[in-house]
C-alpha positions in Angstrom: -32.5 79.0 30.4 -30.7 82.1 31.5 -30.0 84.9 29.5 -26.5 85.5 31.1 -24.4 82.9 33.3 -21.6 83.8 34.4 -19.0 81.1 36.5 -16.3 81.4 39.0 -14.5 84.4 36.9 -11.4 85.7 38.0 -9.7 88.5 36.4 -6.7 89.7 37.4 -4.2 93.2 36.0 -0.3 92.3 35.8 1.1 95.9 36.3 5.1 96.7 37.0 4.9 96.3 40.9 2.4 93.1 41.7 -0.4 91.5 40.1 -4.1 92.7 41.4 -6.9 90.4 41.9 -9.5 92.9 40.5 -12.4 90.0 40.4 -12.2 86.8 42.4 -14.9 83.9 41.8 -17.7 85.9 40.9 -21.2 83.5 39.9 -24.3 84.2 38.9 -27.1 84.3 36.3 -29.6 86.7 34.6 -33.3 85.7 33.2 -34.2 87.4 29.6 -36.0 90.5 30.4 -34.4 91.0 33.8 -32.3 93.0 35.7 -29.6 93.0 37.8 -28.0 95.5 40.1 -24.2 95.6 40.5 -23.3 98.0 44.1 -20.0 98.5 45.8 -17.2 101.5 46.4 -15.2 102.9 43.6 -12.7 99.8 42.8 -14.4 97.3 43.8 -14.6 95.2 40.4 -17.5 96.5 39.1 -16.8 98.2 35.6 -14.3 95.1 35.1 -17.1 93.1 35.9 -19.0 94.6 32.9 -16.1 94.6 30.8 -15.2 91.3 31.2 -18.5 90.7 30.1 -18.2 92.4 27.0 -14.5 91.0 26.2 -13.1 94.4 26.3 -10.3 94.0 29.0 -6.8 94.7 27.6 -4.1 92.3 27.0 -2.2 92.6 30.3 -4.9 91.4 32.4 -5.7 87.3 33.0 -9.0 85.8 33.0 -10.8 82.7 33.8 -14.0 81.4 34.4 -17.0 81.0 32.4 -18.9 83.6 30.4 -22.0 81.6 29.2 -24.5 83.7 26.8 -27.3 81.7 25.0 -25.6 78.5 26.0 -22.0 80.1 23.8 -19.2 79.9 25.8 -17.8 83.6 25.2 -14.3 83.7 27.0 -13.2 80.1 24.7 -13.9 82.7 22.0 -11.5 84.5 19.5 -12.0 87.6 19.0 -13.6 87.5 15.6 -16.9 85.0 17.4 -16.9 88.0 19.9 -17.7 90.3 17.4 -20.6 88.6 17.0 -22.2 89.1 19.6 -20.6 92.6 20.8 -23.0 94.9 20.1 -25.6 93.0 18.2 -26.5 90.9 21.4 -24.7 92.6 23.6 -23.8 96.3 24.1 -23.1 98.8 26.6 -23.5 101.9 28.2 -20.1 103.8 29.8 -19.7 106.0 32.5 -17.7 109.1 31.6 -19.8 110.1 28.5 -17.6 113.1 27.7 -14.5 110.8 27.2 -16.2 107.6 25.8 -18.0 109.8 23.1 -15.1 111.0 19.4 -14.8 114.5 20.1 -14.1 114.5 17.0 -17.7 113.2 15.6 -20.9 114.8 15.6 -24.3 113.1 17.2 -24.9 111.8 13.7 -21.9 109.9 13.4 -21.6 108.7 16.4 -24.7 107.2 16.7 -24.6 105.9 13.0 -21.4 104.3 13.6 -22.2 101.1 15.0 -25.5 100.8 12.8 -22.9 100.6 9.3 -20.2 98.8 11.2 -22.6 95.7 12.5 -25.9 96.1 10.2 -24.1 97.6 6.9 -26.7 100.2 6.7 -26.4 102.5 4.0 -27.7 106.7 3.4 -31.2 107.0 3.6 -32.0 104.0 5.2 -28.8 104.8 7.9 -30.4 108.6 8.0 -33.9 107.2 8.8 -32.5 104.7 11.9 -30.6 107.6 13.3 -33.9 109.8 13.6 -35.5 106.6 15.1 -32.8 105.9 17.5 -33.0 109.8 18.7 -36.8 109.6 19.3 -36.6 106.9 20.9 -33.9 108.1 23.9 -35.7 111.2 23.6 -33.1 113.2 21.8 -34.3 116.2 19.3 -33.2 115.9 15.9 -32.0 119.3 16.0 -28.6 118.2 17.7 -27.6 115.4 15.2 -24.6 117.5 14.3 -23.5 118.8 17.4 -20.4 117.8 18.8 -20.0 116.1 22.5 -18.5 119.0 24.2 -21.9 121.1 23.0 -23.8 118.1 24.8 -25.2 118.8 28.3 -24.5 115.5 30.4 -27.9 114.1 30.2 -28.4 114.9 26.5 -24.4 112.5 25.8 -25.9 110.0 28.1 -28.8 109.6 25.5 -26.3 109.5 22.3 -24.6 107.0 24.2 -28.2 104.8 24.8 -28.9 105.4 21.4 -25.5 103.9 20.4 -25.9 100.6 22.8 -29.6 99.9 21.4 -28.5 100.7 17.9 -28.3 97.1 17.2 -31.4 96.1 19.4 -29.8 93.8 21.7 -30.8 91.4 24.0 -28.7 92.4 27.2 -27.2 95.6 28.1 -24.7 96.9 30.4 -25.2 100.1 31.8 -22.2 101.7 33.7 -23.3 104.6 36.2 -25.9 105.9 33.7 -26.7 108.6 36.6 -23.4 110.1 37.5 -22.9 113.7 37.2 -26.4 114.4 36.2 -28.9 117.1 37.8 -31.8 115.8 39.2 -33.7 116.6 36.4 -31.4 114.9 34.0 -30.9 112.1 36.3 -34.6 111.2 36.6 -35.2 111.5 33.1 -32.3 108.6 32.0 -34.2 106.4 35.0 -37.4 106.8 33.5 -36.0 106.3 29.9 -34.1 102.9 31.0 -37.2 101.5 32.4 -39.5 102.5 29.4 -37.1 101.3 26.9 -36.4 97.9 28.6 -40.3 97.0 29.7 -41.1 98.6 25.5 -38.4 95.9 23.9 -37.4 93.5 26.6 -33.9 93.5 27.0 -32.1 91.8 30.0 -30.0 94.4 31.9 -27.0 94.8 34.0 -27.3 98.1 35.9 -23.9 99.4 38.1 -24.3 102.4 40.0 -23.6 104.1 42.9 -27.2 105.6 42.8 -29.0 103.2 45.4 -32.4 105.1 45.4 -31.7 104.1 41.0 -30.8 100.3 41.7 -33.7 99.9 44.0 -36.3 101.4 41.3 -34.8 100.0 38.4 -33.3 95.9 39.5 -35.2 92.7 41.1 -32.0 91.2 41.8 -28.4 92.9 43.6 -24.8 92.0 44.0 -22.8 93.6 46.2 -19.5 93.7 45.8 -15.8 94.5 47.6 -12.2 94.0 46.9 -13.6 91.7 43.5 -15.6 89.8 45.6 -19.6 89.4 46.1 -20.0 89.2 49.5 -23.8 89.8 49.0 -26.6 88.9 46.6 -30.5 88.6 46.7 -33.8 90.0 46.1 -33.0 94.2 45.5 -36.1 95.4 48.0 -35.0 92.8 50.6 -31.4 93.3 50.6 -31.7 96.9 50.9 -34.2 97.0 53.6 -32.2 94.3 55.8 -28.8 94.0 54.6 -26.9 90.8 56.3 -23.5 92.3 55.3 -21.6 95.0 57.4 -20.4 96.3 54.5 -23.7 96.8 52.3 -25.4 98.3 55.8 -22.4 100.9 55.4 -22.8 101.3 51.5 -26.8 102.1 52.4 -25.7 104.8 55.3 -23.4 106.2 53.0 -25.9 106.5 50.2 -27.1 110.4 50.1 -30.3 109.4 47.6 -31.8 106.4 48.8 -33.2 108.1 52.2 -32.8 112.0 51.9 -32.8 112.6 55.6 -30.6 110.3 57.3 -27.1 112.2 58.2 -24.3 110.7 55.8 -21.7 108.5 57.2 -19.1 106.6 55.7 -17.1 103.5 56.1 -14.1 104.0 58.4 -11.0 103.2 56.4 -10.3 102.4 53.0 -10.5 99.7 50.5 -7.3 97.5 50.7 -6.5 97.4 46.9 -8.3 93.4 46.5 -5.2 91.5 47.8 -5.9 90.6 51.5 -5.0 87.1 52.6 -8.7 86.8 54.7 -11.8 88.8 54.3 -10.8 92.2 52.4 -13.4 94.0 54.5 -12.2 92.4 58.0 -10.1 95.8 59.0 -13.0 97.9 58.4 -15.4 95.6 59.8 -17.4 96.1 63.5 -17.4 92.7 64.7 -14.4 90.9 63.0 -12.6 88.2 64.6 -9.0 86.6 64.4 -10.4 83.9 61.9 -11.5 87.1 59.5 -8.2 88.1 58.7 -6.5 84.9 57.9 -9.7 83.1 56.0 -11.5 84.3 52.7 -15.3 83.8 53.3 -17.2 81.3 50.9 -20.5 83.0 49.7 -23.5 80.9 51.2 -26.3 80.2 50.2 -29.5 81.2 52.8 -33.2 80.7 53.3 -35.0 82.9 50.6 -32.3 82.7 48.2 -30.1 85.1 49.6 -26.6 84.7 49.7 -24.3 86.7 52.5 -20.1 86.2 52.2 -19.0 86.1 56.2 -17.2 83.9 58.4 -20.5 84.5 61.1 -23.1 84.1 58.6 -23.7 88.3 58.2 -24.4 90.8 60.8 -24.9 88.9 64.1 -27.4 89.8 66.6 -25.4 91.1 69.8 -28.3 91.4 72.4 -31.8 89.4 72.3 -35.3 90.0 74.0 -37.4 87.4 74.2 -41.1 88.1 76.2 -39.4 90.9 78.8 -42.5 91.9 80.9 -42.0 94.7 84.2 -45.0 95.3 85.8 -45.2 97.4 88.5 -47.4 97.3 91.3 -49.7 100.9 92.8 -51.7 101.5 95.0 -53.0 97.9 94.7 -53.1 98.4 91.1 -50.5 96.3 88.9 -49.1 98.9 86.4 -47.9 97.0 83.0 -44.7 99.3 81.9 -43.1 96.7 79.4 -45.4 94.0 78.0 -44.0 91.1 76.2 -41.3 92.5 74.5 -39.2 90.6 71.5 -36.0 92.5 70.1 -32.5 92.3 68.5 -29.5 94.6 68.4 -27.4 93.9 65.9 -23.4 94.9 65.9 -22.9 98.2 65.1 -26.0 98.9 64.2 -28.5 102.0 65.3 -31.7 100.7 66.5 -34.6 103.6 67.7 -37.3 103.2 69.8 -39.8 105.8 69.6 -42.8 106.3 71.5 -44.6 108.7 73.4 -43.8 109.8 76.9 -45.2 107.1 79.4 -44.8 104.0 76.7 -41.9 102.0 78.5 -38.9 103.2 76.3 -36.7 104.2 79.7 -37.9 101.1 81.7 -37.3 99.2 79.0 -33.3 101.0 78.7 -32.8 100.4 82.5 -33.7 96.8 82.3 -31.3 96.4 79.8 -29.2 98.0 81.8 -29.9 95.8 84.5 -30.9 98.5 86.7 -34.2 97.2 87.2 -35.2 93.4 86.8 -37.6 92.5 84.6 -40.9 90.5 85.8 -40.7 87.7 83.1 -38.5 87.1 79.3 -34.7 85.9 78.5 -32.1 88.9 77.7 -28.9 87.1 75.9 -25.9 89.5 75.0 -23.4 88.0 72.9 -24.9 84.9 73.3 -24.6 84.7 77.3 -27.6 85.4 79.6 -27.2 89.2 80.4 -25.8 89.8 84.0 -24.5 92.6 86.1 -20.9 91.1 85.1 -21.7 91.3 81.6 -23.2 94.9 81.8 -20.5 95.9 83.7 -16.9 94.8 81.9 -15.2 95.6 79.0 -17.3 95.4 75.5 -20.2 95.1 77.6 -23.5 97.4 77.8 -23.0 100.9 79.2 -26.5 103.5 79.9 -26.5 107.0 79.3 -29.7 108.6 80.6 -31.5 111.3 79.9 -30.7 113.6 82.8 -27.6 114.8 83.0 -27.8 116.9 86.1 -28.8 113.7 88.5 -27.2 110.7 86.4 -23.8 112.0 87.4 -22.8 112.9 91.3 -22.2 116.1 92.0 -19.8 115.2 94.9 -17.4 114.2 92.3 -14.3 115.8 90.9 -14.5 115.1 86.6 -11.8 112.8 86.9 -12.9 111.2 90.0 -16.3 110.5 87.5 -14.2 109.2 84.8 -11.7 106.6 87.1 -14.8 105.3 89.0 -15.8 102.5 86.5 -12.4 101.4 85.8 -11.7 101.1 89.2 -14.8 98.9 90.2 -14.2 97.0 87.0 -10.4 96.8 87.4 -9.6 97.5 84.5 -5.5 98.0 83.3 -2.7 99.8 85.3 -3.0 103.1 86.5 -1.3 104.5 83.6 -3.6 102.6 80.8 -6.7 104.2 82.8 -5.0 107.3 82.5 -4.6 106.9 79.0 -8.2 105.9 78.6 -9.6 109.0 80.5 -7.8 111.6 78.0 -8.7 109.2 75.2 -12.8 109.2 76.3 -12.4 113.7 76.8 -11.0 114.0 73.4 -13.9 111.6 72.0 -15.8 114.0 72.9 -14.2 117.1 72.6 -14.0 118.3 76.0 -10.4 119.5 78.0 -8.6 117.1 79.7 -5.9 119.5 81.0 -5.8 118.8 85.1 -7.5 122.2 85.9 -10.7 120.7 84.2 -10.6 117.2 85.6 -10.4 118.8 89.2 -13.6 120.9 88.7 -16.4 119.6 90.2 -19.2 118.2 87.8 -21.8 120.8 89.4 -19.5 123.4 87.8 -20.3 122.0 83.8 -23.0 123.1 81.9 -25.7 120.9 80.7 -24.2 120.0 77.6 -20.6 119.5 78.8 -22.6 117.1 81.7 -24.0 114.8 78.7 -20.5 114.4 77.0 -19.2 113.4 80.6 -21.7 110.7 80.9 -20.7 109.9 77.3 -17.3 109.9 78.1 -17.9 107.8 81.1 -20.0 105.3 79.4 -16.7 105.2 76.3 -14.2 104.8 79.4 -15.4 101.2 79.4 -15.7 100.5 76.1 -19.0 99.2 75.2 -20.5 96.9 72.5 -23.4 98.2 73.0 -24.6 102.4 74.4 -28.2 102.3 75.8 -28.6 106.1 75.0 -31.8 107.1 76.8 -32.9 110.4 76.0 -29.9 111.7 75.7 -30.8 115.5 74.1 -33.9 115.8 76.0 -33.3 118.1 78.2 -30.9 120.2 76.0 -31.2 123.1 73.8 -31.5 123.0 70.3 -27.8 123.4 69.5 -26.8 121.5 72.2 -29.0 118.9 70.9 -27.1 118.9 67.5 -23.7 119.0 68.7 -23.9 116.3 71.0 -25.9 113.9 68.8 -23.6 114.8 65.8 -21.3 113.7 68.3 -22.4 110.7 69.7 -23.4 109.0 65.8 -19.9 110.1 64.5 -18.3 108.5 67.5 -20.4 104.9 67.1 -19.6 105.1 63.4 -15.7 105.3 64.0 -16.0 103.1 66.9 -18.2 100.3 65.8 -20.4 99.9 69.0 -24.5 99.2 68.5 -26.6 101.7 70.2 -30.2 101.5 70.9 -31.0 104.9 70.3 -34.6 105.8 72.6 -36.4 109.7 71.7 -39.6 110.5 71.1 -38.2 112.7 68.7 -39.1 111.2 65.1 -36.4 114.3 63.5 -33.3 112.6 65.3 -34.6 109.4 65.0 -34.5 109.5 61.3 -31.1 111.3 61.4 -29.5 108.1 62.6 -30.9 105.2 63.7 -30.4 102.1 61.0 -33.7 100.3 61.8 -36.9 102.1 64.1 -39.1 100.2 66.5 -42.0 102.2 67.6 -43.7 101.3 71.2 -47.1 102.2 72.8 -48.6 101.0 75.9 -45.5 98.9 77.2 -46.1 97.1 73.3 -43.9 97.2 70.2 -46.5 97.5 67.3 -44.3 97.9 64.7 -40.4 97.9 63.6 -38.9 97.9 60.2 -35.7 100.0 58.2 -35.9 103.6 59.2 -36.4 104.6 55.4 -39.7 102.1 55.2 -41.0 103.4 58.5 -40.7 106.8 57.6 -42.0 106.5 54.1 -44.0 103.4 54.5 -45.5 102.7 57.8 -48.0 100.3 58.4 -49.3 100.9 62.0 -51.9 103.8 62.2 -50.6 105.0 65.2 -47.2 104.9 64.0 -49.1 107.0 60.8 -50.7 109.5 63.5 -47.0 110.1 64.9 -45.3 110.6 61.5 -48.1 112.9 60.8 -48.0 115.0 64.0 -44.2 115.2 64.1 -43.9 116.4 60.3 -46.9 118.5 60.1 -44.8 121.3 59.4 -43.4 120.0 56.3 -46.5 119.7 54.6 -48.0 123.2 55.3 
């Protein structure tokens, strides 16, 4: 029997303007002696979540569902049943120590206040729990009569857990225990929690921005937005292959969970939990018509996993099934690309490393469909890839790794730039117009008629790569096959472009297969890594498990040759 069930609540804050749907048909359940994860941006339901568990919401907000703990209905409660179990069975943690904590009270009394309010605990016996509870959150006695502002944040975050487990109950609630605390502090409240809960068994409910925290501490995550869960399952699985768009972003925006991917957020903003279709549809990289008008039902998956989207999660944009190019020399057959299965997904960074010589760049221009392959099925959206499909609008675009012979030097910049529109015949003169400034100032180069007249010849090496950038965006693309693209650059030229390029895929949306045999830009942005050898992809996996968990040896010899340096 679960610990915790919790069915189809709705809360819902009545202010002066409108009403705000601040939870919408949130289910699920907890085990005794487990734990849950709660994700999601700031207002996205979460502390009301926990509140509404607790029965702590104020009288101007609505609620309905079920609350179910230990088979006791706990909403169909009045307030003096709840008592009952607040605290004793139930208790919580805040956020915002500093202004959950009397500032008026000293250590002593705060911590003693629950234990003579619920257990009627009297002097010595009251003194004696109070030392107990300190020792056990790892608080010296010493600073039972300081105050909260004397406090360091990690040593109130302790008073606090000493408060919740005053009353030794059977769940808790823990609300950001992390925020605002050093590293020091911060590892030292993780370590706590996951003593104290495996030392007296307590179910928990853990919310936190702290990602690299939910996925040491939790079995089980929800993800929510706008009041909704619009993801749930198994906390190492969802977090190494989210189906969501939105808890992909939450996982690229998350600076603890993998410390050397570059930081990017979600376009846009939260819309405030009152959208007539999918709240995250306006942010989202492949929404559709249908997303804005309908509110996704949460469905249930194979392995238990649950994923709220009108196209079942993120859908796979371009497929490789068994592509084979063998080339034939001097009477010799030359296997570049053996047997190779893949998936893009949209707007996702997939990147293929691999020494020089392993079929990355063959394997980009058959993609391309610049080359044919020998043997396999390519499907983009669905549709067998074709020249027309390459070619059009939200279609696949290349950007090789030469700049100085992938662009002609017969040509004027704007003559490089009007080229695929024309062929493609796309819009009016003055919508390709429009598009040409548009692509320059994506990548932050002139587009005053002095520079479009210069001829390409003229541009430095770096200003050559954001032309072919520019020229691939012209059209653009679901998908940039970006081959190499800083090989041949110097180091800051390097950086600046591929700053460049990820910031412009994030704010656009497009999927990019991302091919280096640089493992340092690789783990910079790329969402998911495939590593090939010999024409043969031996192993693929979320950038942060290949990097910190690899299983192939030779993807073991290339992590340790490319990162020698940071272990000397």
């Amino acid at each position: 029997m679960p610990a915790l069930e919790v069915d189809s609540l709705h809360v819902k804050y009545h202010s002066a303007s409108q009403p705000v749907q601040a939870l919408a048909d949130i289910s699920f359940s907890l085990a005794p002696g487990e734990t849950l994860g709660i994700i999601g941006e700031s207002g996205s339901g979460k502390t009301t979540l926990a509140l509404g568990l607790m029965g702590l919401l104020d009288n101007k907000t609505s609620v309905a569902g079920k609350v179910i703990y230990d088979g006791s209905e706990l909403l169909s409660l009045d307030e003096t049943k709840r008592k009952a179990y607040r605290w004793k069975r139930i208790a919580m943690v805040f956020q915002n120590s500093l202004e959950i904590l009397n500032p008026v009270l000293n250590v002593q009394e705060q911590v003693g206040e629950p234990l003579v309010k619920h257990l009627g605990l009297k002097k010595l016996e009251l003194e004696n729990k109070i030392n107990e509870l300190l020792d056990l959150v790892g608080l010296e006695r010493d600073w039972k009569t300081a105050f909260p502002h004397q406090l360091s944040g990690g040593m109130r975050q302790r008073v606090l857990l000493a408060m919740a487990l005053a009353c030794r109950p059977e769940l808790l609630l823990v609300d950001e225990p992390t925020t605002s605390l050093d590293p020091i502090a911060r590892r030292e409240i993780i370590e706590l929690l996951e003593r104290l809960q495996k030392e007296y068994g307590f179910a928990m409910v853990l919310i936190s921005h702290d990602l690299a925290c939910v996925a040491r501490l939790t079995r089980h995550l929800l993800v929510l937005y706008g009041g909704r869960i619009v993801e749930a399952g198994k906390t190492e699985i969802l977090l190494e292959d989210p189906l969501h768009p939105y808890t992909r972003g939450l996982i690229n925006a998350s600076p603890n969970f993998f410390a050397f991917r570059d930081l990017w957020g979600i376009p846009g903003e939260p819309d405030g939990g009152n959208a007539a279709g999918c709240a995250f549809a306006p942010r989202c990289v492949q929404s559709l018509e249908q997303c804005r008008s309908e509110i996704p039902v949460l469905q249930l998956l194979s392995g238990g996993r649950k994923v709220a989207c009108s196209q079942g999660g993120i859908m796979t944009l371009l497929e490789v099934k068994g592509v084979s190019k063998a080339y034939r020399l001097h009477n010799k057959t030359i296997q570049a690309v053996n047997s190779i299965d893949l998936e893009i997904r949209h707007g996702e960074v997939l990147g293929l490393l691999g020494e020089t010589g392993s079929g990355k760049s063959t394997l980009a221009q058959i993609l391309g469909r610049i080359i044919k392959p020998s043997a396999g099925q390519i499907t983009f959206q669905g549709k067998p890839l074709n020249g027309e499909l390459t070619r059009r609008e939200k279609g696949v675009q290349l950007v090789m790794q030469d700049p100085f012979s992938s662009i002609s030097h017969r040509f004027k910049v704007g003559q490089t730039l009007r080229e695929p529109l024309e062929i493609n015949k796309v819009g009016s003169e003055q919508e390709r117009e429009r598009r040409i400034i548009e692509a320059l100032t994506r990548v932050q180069l002139p587009f005053d008629e002095l520079f479009l007249n210069r001829y390409c010849y003229e541009l430095s090496g770096g200003q050559r790569q954001r032309l072919a950038i520019a020229r691939a965006l012209v059209m653009k693309p679901a998908l940039l096959l970006a081959d190499e693209i800083t090989s041949m650059l110097d180091p800051s030229s390097q950086a600046n472009i591929l700053r460049l390029l990820k910031g412009l895929q994030n704010l656009e949306g497009f999927a990019m297969l991302f091919i280096t045999h640089s493992l340092d830009l690789a783990r910079k942005v790329a969402d998911r890594i495939m590593v090939m050898r010999h024409g043969s992809i031996l192993e693929q996996g979320s950038t942060q498990r290949i990097f910190t968990r690899p299983c192939c040896c030779y993807t073991k010899d290339l992590l340790a040759a490319a990162f020698e340096h940071e272990h000397n």
